[in-house]
LODO-458255 format. One record per residue (C-alpha): residue in three letters; x, y, z; residue number from 1. Coordinates in nm, 3 decimals. Layout:
// LODO-458255
- ALA  X  Y  Z  NUM
...
//
This chain:
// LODO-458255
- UNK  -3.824  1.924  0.961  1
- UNK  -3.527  1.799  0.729  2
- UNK  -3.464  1.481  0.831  3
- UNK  -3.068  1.363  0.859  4
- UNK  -2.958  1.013  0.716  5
- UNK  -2.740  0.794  0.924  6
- UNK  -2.417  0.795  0.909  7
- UNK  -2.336  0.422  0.873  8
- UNK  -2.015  0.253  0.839  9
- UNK  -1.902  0.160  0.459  10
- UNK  -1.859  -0.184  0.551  11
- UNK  -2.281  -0.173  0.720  12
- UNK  -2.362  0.006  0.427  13
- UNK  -2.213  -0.232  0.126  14
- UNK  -2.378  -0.510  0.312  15
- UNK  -2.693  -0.351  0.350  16
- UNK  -2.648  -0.247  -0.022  17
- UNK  -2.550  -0.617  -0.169  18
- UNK  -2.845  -0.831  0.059  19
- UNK  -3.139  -0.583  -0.071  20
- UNK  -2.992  -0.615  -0.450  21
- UNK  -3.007  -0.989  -0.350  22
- UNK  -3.355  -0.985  -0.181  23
- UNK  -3.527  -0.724  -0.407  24
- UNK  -3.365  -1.008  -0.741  25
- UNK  -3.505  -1.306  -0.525  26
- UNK  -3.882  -1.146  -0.493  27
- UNK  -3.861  -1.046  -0.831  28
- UNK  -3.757  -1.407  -0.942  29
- UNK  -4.077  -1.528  -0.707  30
- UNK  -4.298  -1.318  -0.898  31
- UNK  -4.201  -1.422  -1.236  32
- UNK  -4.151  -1.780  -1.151  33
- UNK  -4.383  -1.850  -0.888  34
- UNK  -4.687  -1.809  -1.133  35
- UNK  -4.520  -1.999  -1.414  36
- UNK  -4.491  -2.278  -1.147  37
- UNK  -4.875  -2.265  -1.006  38
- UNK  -4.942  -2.305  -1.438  39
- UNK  -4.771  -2.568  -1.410  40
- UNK  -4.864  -2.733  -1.159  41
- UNK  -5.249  -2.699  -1.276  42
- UNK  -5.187  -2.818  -1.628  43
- UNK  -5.001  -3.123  -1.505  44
- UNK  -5.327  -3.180  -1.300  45
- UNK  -5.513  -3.123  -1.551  46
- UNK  -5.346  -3.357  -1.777  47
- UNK  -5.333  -3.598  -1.469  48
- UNK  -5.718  -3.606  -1.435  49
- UNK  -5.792  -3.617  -1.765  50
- UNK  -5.548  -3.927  -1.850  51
- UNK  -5.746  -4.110  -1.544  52
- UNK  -6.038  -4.015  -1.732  53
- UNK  -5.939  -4.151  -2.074  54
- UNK  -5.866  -4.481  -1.920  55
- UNK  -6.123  -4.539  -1.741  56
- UNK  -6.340  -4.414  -2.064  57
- UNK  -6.182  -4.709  -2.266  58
- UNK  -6.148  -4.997  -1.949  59
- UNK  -6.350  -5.337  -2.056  60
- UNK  -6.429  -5.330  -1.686  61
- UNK  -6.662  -5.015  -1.700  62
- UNK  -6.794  -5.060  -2.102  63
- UNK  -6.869  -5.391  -2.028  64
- UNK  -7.078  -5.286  -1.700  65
- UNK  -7.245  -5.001  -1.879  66
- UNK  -7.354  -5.276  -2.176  67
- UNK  -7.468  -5.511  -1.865  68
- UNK  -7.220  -5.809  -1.975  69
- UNK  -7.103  -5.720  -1.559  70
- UNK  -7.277  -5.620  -1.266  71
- UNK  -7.264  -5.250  -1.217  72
- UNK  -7.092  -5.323  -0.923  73
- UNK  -6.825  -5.421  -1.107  74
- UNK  -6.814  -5.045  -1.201  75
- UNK  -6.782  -4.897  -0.842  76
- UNK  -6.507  -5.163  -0.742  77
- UNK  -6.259  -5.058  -1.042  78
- UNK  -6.326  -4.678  -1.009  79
- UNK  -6.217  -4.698  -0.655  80
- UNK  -5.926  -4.856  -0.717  81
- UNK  -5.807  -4.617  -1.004  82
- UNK  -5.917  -4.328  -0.722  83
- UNK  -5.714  -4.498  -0.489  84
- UNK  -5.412  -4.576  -0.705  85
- UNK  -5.414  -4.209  -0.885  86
- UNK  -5.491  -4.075  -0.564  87
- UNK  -5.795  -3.825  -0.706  88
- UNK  -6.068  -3.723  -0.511  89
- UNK  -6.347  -3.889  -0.668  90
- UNK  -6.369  -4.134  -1.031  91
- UNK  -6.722  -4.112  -1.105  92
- UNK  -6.902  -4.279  -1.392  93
- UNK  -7.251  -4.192  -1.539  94
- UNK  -7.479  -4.307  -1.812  95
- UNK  -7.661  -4.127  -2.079  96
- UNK  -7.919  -3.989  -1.827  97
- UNK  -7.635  -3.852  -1.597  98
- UNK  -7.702  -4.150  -1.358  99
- UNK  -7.416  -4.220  -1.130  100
- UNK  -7.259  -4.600  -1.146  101
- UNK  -6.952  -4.506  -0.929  102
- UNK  -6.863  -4.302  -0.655  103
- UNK  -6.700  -4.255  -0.337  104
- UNK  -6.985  -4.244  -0.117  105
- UNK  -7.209  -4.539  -0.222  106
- UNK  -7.542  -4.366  -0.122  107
- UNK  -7.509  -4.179  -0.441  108
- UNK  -7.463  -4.419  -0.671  109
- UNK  -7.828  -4.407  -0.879  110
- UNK  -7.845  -4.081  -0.791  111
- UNK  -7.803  -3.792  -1.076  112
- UNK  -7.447  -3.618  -1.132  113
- UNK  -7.450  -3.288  -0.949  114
- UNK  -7.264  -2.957  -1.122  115
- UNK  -7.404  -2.909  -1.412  116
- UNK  -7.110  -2.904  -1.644  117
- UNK  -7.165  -3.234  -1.791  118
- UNK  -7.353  -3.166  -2.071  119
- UNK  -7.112  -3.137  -2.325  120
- UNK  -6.939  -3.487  -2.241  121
- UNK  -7.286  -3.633  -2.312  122
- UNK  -7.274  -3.469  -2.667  123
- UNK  -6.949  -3.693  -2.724  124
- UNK  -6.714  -3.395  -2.628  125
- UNK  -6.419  -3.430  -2.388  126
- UNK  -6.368  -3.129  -2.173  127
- UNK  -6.186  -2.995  -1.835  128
- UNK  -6.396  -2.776  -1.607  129
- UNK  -6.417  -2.651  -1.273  130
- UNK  -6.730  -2.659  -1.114  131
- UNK  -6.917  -2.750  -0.723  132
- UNK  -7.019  -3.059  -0.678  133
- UNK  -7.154  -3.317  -0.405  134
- UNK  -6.749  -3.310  -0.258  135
- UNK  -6.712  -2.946  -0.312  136
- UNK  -6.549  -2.681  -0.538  137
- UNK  -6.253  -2.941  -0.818  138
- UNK  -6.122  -2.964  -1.164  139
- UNK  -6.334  -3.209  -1.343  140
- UNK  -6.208  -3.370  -1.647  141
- UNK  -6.506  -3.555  -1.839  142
- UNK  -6.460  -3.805  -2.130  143
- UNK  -6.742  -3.992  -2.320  144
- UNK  -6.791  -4.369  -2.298  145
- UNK  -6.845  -4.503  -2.632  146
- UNK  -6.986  -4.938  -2.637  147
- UNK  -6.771  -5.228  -2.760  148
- UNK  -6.786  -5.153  -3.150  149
- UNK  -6.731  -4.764  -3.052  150
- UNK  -7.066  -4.680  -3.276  151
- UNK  -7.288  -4.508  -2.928  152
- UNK  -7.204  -4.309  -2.667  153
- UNK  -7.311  -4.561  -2.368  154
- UNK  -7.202  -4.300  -2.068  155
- UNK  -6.906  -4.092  -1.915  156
- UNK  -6.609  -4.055  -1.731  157
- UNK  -6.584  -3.785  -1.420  158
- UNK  -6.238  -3.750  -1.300  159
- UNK  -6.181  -3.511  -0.979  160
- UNK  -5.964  -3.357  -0.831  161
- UNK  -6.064  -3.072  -0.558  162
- UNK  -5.975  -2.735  -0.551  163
- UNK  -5.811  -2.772  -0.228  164
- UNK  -5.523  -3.051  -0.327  165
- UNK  -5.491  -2.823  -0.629  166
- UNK  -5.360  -2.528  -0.357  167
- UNK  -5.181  -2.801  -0.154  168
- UNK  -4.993  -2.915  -0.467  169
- UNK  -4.913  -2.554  -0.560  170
- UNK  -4.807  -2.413  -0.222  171
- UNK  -4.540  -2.771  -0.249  172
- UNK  -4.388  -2.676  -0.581  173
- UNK  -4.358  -2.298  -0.458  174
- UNK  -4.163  -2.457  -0.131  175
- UNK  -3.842  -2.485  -0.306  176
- UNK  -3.870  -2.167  -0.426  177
- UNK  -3.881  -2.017  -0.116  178
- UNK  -3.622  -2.242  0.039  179
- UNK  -3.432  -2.137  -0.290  180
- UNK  -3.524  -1.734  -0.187  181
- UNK  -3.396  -1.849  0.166  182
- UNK  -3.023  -1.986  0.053  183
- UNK  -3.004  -1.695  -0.179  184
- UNK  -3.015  -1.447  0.089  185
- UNK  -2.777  -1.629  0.372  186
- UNK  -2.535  -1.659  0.036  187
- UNK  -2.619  -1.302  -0.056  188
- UNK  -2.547  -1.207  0.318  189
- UNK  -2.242  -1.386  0.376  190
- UNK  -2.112  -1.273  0.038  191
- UNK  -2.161  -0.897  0.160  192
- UNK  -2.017  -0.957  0.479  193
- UNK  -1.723  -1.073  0.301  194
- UNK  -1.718  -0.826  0.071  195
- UNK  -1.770  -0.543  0.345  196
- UNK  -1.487  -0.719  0.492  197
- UNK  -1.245  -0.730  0.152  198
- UNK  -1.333  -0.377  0.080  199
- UNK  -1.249  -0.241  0.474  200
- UNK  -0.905  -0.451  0.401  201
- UNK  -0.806  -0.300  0.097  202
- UNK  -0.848  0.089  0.212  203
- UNK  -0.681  0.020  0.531  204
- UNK  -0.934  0.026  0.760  205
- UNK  -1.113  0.357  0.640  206
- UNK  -1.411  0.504  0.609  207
- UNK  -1.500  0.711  0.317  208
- UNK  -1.463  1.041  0.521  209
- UNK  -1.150  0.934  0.662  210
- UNK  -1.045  0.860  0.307  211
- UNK  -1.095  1.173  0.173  212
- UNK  -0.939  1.333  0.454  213
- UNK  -0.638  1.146  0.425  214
- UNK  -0.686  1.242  0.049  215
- UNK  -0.713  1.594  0.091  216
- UNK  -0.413  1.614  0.373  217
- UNK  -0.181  1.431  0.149  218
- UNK  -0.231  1.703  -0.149  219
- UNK  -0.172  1.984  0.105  220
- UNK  0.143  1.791  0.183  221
- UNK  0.260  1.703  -0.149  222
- UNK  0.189  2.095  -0.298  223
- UNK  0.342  2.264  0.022  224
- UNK  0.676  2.054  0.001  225
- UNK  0.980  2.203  -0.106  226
- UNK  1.083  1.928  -0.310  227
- UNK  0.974  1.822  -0.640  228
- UNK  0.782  1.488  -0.603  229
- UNK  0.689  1.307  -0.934  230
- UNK  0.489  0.949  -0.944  231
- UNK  0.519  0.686  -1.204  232
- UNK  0.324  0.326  -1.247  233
- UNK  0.497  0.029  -1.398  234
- UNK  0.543  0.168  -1.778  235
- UNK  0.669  0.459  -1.651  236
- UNK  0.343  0.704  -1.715  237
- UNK  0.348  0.982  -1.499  238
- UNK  0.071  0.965  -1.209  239
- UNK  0.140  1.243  -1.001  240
- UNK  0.343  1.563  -0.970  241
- UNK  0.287  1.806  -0.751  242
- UNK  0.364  2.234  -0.787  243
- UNK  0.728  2.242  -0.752  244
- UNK  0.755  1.958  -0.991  245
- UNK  0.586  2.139  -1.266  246
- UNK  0.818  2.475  -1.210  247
- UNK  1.090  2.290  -1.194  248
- UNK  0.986  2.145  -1.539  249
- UNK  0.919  2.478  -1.646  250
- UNK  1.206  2.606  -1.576  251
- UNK  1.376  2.389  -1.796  252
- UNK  1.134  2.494  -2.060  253
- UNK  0.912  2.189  -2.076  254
- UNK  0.543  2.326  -2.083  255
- UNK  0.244  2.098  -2.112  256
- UNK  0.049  1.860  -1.837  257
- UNK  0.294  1.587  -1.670  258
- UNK  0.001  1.380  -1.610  259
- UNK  -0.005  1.065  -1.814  260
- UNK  0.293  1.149  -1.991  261
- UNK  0.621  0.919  -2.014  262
- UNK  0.876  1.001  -1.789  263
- UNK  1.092  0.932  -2.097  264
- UNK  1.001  1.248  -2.298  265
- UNK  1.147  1.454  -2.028  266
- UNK  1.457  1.292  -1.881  267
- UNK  1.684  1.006  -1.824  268
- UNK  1.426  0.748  -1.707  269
- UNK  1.694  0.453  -1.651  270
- UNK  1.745  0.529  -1.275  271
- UNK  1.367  0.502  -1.289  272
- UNK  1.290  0.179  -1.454  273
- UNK  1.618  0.029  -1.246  274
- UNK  1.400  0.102  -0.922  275
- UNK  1.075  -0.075  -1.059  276
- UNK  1.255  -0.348  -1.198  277
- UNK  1.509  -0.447  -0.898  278
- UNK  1.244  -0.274  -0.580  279
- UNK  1.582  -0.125  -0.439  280
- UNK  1.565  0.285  -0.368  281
- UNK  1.778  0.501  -0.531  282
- UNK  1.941  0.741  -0.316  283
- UNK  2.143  1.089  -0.358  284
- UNK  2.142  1.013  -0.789  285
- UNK  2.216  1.335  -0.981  286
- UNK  2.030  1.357  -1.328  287
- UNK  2.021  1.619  -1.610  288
- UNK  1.644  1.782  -1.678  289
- UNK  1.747  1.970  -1.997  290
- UNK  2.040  2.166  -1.875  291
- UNK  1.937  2.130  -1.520  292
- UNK  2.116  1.943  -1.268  293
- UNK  1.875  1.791  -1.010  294
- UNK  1.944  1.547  -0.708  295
- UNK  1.694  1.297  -0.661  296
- UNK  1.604  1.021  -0.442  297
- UNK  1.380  0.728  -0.564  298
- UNK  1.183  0.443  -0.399  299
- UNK  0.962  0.196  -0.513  300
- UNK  0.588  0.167  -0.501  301
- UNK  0.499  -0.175  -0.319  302
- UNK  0.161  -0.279  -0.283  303
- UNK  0.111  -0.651  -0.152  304
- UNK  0.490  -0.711  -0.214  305
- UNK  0.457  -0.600  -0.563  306
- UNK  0.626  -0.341  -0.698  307
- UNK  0.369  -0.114  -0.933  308
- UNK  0.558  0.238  -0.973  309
- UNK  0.819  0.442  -0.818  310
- UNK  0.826  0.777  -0.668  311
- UNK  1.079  1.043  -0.714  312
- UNK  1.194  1.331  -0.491  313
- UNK  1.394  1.587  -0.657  314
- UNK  1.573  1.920  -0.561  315
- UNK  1.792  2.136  -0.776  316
- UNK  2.093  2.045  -0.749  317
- UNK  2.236  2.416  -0.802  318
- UNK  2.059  2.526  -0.526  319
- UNK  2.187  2.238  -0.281  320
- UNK  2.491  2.289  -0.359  321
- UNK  2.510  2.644  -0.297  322
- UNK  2.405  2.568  0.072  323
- UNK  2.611  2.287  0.137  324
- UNK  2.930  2.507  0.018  325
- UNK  2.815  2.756  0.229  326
- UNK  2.777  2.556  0.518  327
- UNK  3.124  2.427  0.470  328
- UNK  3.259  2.800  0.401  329
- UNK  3.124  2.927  0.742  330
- UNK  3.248  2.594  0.902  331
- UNK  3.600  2.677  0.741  332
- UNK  3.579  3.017  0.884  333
- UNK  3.488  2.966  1.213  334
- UNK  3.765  2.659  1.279  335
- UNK  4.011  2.956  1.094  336
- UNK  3.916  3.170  1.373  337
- UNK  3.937  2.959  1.683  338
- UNK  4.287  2.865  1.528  339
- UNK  4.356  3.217  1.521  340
- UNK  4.207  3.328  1.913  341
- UNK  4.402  3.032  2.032  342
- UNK  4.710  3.118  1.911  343
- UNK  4.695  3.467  2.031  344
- UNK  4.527  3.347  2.349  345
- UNK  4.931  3.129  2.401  346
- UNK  5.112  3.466  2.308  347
- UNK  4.867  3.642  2.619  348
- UNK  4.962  3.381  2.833  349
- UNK  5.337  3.393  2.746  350
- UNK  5.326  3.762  2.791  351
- UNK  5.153  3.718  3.138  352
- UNK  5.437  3.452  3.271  353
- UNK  5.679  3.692  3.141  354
- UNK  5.522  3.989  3.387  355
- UNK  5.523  3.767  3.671  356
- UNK  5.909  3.671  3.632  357
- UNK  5.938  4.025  3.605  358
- UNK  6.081  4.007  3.296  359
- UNK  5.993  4.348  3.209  360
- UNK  6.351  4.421  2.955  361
- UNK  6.319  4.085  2.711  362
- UNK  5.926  4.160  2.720  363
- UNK  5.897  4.472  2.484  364
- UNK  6.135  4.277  2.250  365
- UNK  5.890  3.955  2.255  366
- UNK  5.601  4.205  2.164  367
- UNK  5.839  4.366  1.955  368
- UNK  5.892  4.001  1.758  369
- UNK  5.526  3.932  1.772  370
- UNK  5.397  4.269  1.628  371
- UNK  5.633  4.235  1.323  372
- UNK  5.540  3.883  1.252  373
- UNK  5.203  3.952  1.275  374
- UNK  5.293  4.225  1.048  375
- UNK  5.536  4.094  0.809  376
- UNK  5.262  3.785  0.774  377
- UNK  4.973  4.003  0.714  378
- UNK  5.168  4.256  0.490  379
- UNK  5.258  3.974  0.243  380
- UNK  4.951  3.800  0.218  381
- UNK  4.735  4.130  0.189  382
- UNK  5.036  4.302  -0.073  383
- UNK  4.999  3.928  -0.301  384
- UNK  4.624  3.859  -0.256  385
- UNK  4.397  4.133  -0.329  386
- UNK  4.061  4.011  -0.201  387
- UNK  4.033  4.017  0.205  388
- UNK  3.842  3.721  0.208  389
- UNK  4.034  3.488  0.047  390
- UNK  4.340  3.643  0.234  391
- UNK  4.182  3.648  0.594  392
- UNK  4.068  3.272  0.498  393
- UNK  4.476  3.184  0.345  394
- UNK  4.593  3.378  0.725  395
- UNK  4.330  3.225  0.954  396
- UNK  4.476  2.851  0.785  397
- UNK  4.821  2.951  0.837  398
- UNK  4.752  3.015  1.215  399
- UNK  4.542  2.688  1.228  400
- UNK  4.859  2.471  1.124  401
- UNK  5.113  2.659  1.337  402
- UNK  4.804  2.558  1.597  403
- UNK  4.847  2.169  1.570  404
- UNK  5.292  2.258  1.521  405
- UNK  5.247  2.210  1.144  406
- UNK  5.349  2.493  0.866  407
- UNK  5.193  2.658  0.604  408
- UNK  5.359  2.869  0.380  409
- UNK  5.290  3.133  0.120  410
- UNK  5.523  3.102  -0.211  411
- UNK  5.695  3.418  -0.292  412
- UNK  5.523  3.420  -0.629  413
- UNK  5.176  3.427  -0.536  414
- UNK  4.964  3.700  -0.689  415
- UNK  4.572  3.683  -0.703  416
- UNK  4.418  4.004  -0.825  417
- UNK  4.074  4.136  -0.695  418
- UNK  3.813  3.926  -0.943  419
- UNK  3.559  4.064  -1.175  420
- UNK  3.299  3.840  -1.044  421
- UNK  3.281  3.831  -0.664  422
- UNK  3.090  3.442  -0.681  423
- UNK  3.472  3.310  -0.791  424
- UNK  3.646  3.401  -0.438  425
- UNK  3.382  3.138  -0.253  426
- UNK  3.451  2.892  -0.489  427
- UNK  3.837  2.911  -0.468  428
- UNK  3.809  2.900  -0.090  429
- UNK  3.625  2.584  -0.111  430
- UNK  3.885  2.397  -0.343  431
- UNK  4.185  2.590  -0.130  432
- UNK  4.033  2.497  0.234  433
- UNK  3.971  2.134  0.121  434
- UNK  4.335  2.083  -0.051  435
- UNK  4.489  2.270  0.259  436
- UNK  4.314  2.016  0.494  437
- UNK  4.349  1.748  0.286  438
- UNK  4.757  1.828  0.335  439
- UNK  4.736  1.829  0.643  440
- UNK  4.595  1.507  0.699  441
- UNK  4.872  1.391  0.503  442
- UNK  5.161  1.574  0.695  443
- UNK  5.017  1.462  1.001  444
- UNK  5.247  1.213  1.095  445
- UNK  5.529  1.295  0.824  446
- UNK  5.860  1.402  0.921  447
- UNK  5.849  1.703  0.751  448
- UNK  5.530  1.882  0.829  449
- UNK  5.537  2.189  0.513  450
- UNK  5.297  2.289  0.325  451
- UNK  5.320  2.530  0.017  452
- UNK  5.050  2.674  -0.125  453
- UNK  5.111  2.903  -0.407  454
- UNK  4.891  3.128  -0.638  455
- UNK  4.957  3.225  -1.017  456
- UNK  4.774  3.403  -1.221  457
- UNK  4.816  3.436  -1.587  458
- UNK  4.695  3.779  -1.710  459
- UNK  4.731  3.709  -2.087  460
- UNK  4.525  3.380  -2.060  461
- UNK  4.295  3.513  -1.742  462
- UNK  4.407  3.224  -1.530  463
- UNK  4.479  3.122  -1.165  464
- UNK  4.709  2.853  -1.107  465
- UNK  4.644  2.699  -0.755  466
- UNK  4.907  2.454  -0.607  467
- UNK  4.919  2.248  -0.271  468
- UNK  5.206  2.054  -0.216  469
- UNK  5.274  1.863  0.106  470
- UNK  5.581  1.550  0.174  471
- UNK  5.303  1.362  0.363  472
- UNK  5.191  1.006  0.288  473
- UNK  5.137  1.036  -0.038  474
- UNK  4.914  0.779  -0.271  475
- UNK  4.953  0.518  -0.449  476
- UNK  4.806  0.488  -0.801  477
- UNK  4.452  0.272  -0.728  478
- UNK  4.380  0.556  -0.457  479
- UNK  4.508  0.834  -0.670  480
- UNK  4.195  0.704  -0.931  481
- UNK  3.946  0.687  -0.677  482
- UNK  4.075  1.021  -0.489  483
- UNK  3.774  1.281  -0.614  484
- UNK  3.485  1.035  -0.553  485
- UNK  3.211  1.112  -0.355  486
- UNK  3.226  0.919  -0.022  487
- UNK  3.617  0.785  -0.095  488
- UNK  3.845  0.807  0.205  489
- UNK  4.141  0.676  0.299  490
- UNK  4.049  0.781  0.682  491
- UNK  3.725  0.654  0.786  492
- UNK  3.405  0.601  0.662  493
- UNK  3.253  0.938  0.781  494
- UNK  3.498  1.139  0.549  495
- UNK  3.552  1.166  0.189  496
- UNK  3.332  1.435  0.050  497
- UNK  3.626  1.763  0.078  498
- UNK  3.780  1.655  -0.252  499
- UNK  3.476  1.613  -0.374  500
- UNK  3.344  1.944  -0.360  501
- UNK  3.725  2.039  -0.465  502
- UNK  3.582  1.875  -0.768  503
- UNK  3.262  1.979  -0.831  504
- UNK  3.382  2.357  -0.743  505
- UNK  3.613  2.294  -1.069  506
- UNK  3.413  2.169  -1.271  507
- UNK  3.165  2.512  -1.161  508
- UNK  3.459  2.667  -1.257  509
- UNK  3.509  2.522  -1.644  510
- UNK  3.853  2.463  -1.471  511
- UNK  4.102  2.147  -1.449  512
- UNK  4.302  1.980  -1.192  513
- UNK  4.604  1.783  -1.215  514
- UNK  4.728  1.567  -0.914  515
- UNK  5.095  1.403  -0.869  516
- UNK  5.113  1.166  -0.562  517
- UNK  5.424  0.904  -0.466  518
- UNK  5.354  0.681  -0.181  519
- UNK  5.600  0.829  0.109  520
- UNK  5.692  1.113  -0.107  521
- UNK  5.389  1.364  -0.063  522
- UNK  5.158  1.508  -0.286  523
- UNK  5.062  1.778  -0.569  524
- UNK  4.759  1.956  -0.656  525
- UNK  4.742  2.154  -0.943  526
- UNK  4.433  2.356  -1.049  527
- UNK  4.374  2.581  -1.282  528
- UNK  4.058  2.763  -1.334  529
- UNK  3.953  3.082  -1.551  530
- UNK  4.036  3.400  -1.338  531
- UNK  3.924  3.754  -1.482  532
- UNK  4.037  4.015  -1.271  533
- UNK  3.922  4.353  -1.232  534
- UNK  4.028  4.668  -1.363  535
- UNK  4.053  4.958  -1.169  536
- UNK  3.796  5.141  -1.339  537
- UNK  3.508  4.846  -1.227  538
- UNK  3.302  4.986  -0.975  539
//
């Protein structure tokens, strides 16, 4: 049976990590120094009992008593003291014949020394041993008594200390190891709980699962996104791009792995740096990508109030702008339209009030009047411009500003022939519908409410000469300068992109406006854009 490990919580698992690392370098600190201790606390016993012994050895008190010039007694009463003061287990001392003088339990003085091991003091040599004697199992340290004129060995020294106090002084010294062990693990554990804590804080609150969800979900969002996205730290090294940033980049025939590349090498990285620098977005900024125009958006990177990178969002621009003009193509069309059903839709209803007057002679004539109108209009405009859609679009605006009791007029020497490229006619609606409203706007409150459009085209140069002139409001020089930017408006602050796109749509184009404004006066647009018609053999 395969057993399954818990799944524990990173936060559990770092602390259960960090206190056995601390534990398992704690024992392993015991080990090593916990028998260098217990040496050390032996030799410093040993050195204790055998620096008891010495003195004692060479004390007038005891040579003197050995060489009779004092009573033995004299013997007993300063080894006590020395056992008491030193606080050994026994201080014995013995003559040549291993006859006790001194010991703690006066019965045995006279007797013989018990243990055997003190042979070798009585040969003149000072030893340490450890051996069983009357008071049990010690460390004996034994050092020759030599008379006044140190020529003979008159006796010796036993100093002991039991085997017992030995362990009792060990097991003390090892105490502050383990309450040493013990503070090293409450540290240890507080240190991982903190730790576990800092860890938890700085991934947000995940888990490592949840984390590489999160990591996996935000690739499949980054690589499925329309938009090219494109990461940069502080220097301005690339950290991420995802797919449609690398076509893009390929498109523009830059090959090679973004990835820790300067943003630099590839384009304009001012916008960029601007963002890291001041932490304030960037929104709607057109850039160049070698030869291709992009729109990009770009925030900043903030982590703990510190701004470490920037991220970019990026479209091509060519593309967006085809839809946008599209949009505002099929919005021209449809407002053309309604102007055009409405205006009919009064004629029906004149028509109808006619029938129940029973005006039935004047109403054939009214039809009459309409029919050739509607004929004489459509007749012109379809005999001087060639393409239907730019004519149905220059009718449908006529029939808007006869709508809202404003006129606009043909001039008699418009000619636009059918164009070799068919992408031209949607571009010359765009500038014409956004000139034509803008005139309108202007005549709006003007006296005279005319406006003349007129269409010229130059065969010798292949040119189309495109005017709209109104007697509106006119402008005065600071707006005339600030007329084709993007946003601008005299109006309100939910207007001012129409002459913009009348602008970008010329520079599309390769073409060139000129405008002529007087405050009160009205206004002039002139454009003039490259126009190749096409010859009746095109299919």
């Amino acid at each position: 049976m395969k057993l399954r490990m818990p799944n524990l919580r990173l936060q559990t698992t770092i602390i259960l990590l960090v206190c056995s690392v601390v534990i398992i370098a704690l024992l392993v600190t015991y080990l090593l120094i916990g028998k260098e201790i217990s040496e050390r606390t032996y030799q410093h016993l040993e050195e204790k009992a055998t620096d008891i012994s010495r003195m004692v050895a060479n004390s007038p008190v005891v040579i003197n008593g050995m060489e009779g010039d004092l009573p033995e007694r004299e013997i007993q009463t300063f080894a006590e003291d020395i056992r008491e003061v030193t606080d050994v287990d026994y201080v014995v001392v013995f003559d040549m014949n291993s006859i006790r003088k001194s010991h703690p339990d006066e019965e045995k003085i006279g007797k013989s020394f018990v243990g055997g091991d003190e042979a070798e003091v009585l040969k003149g040599k000072e030893h340490v041993s450890i051996a069983k004697g009357t008071l049990g199992m010690s460390l004996r340290s034994f050092t020759p008594i030599y008379n006044s004129d140190e020529s003979k060995q008159i006796g010796a020294v036993a100093v002991g200390i039991s085997l017992s106090s030995i362990e009792e002084a060990v097991s003390k010294s090892r105490y502050i190891i383990y309450i040493g062990i013990l503070f090293g693990a409450v540290i240890g554990g507080i240190g991982a709980i903190l730790l576990g804590r800092r860890v938890r804080k700085i991934l947000f609150g995940l888990e490592p699962s949840q984390i590489a969800k999160v990591f996996e979900e935000r690739n499949k969002m980054l690589q499925s996104t329309v938009e090219g996205i494109l990461t940069i730290d502080e220097k301005g090294t690339i950290t991420l791009a995802n797919d449609t940033a690398e076509k893009i980049f390929k498109q523009a025939g830059l090959q090679g792995d973004l990835l820790g590349e300067n943003i630099g090498t590839y384009l304009d990285d001012s916008k960029l740096m601007k963002v890291i620098q001041t932490g304030s977005p960037e929104l709607d900024q057109e850039t160049n990508l070698n030869g291709i125009a992009l729109l990009a958006n770009i925030v900043p990177i903030k982590v703990e109030g510190r701004v470490v990178g920037a991220i970019s969002t990026f479209r091509d621009l060519t593309e967006i702008k085809r839809l946008a003009e599209e949009l505002t193509g099929v919005r021209m069309y449809a407002e053309a339209l309604r102007a055009q059903a409405h205006e009919f839709k009064n004629k029906l209803h004149v028509i109808l009030g006619m029938v129940h007057m029973k005006s039935y002679e004047q109403l054939p004539t009214y039809i009459s009047q309409i029919t050739n109108h509607y004929q004489e209009e459509i007749g012109f405009i379809a005999k001087r411009i060639k393409d239907p859609v730019l004519a149905g679009f220059v009718l449908a605006k006529m029939s808007y500003a006869r709508e809202q009791s404003m006129h606009v007029s043909l001039s008699s020497d418009t000619f636009v022939p059918m164009p070799r490229e068919e992408g031209i006619i949607h571009e010359i609606i765009t500038i014409v519908g956004n000139l034509i409203d803008n005139a309108l706007e202007a005549v709006k409150n003007a006296k005279d409410k005319k406006i003349l459009v007129s269409f010229v085209f130059d065969e010798e140069e292949d040119t189309l000469t495109i005017e709209v002139k109104d007697k509106g409001t006119g402008m005065s020089d600071e707006k005339l300068s600030q007329v084709f930017r993007k946003g601008y408006s005299t109006k309100d602050s939910e207007r001012g992109y129409g002459l913009h796109l009348v602008d970008e749509s010329i520079q599309k184009l390769n073409g060139e406006v000129q405008v002529t404004s007087e405050p009160g006066k009205g206004t002039i647009f002139e454009v003039r854009i490259p126009y190749e018609s096409k010859d009746e053999n095109d299919d």
